[in-house]
N, C-alpha and C positions, 0 to 999 in steps of 0.2 A: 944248643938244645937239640936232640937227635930226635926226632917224630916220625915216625913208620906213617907211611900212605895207608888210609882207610880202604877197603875195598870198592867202596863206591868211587873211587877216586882211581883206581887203578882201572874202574869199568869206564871210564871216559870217552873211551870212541865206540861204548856199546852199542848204538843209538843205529850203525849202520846193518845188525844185520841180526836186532836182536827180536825176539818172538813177538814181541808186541806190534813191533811196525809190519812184521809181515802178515799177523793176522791181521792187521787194517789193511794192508795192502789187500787183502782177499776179502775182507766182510766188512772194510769201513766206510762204502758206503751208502747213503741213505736209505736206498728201495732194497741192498741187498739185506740190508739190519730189517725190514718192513718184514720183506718175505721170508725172512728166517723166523721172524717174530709168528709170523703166520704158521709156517708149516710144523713149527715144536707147538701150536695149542691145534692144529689137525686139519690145517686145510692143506689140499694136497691138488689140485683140481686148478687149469689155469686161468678157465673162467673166471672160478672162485676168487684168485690169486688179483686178476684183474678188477673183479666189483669189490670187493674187499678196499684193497687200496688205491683204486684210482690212480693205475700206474697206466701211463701208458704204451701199450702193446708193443710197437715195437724194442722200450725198454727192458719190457718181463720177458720177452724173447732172450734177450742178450741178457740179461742178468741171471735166467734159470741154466741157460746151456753154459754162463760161465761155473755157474755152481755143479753143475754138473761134472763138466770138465776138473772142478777143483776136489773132487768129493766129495761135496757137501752133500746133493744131494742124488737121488739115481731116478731115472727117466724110466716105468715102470708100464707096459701097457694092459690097459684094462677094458674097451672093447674093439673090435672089430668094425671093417666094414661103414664108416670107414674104420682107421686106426687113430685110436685114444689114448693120448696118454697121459697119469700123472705122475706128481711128484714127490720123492718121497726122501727124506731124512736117510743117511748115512747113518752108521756108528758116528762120523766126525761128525756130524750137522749135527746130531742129539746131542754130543759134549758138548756144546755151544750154549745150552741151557740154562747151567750157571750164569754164563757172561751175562743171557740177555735177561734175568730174572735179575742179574746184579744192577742192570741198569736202568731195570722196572721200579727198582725199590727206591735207586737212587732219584730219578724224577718225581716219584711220588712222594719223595723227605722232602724234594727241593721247589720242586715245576708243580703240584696238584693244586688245584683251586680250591675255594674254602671249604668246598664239601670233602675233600677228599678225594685221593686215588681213584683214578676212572674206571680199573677193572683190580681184582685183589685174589689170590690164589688161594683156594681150602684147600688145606693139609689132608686128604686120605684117614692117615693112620689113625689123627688125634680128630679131626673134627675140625680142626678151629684155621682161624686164617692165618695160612702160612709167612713168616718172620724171618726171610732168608738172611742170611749171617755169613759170610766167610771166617772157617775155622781151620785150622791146621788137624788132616788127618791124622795126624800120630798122637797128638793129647788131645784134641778137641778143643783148646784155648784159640779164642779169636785172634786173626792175622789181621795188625794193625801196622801204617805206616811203621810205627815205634819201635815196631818189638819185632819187625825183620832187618834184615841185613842183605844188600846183594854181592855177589862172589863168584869169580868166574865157576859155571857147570863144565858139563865133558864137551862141549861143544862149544866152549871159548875160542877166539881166535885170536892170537896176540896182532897188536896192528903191525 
């Protein structure tokens, strides 16, 4: 019996160098997921940064100038005398959005207590409380485990 290799099966040593690990490697983890969570609903201030999440200081030091350094976010000054500065969202830090609204909804299906999700997003356009969904740009049909496929992109690397 001749059976061709699935793609998932030819992705087999994907695991060393594929987007997923290295976005953890850069946002995986805990206080930088906190303060990213923070600075997409608008704290930008690293006072704020600090009484907010009970981080401590010398951590938001090394976790903000790493984000800095990575792109995420940029080092902004706003007063003088002395010198202030906060912090602010990238283009890349805003794309992040998604992810972390993806993993708001998924603790609120899984992790909420019997009242319900702790905080919940209103939709703008329609009014109502926002239902985020991942869907495939191209038809707008939801992307489920199921009904994708993975296959080496332009940036495979064969082992």
């Amino acid at each position: 019996m001749n059976r061709t290799r699935r793609p998932v099966d030819r992705l087999g040593h994907r695991f060393a160098g594929d987007s997923v690990s290295r976005t953890l490697a850069l946002i995986g983890d805990h206080w930088t997921l906190m303060i990213l969570r923070e600075e997409l609903f608008g704290v930008r201030r690293y006072g704020q940064l600090a009484r907010n999440l009970g981080i401590p200081r010398p951590t938001l030091s090394h976790r903000l100038r790493t984000m800095v350094e990575s792109g995420l976010l940029e080092r902004v000054l706003y007063a003088s005398e002395p010198d202030r500065y906060e912090y602010r969202l990238t283009e890349a830090g805003r794309e992040l959005f998604g992810a972390a609204v993806m993993l708001m909804r998924w603790g609120d299906q899984y992790l909420a207590g019997p009242d319900g999700p702790p905080v919940v997003l209103r939709h703008h356009d329609c009014g109502e409380i926002a239902e985020p969904a991942l869907v495939c740009a191209r038809c707008s049909a939801p992307i489920t485990p199921r009904n994708v496929t993975p296959e080496p992109g332009p940036g495979f690397r064969q082992p």
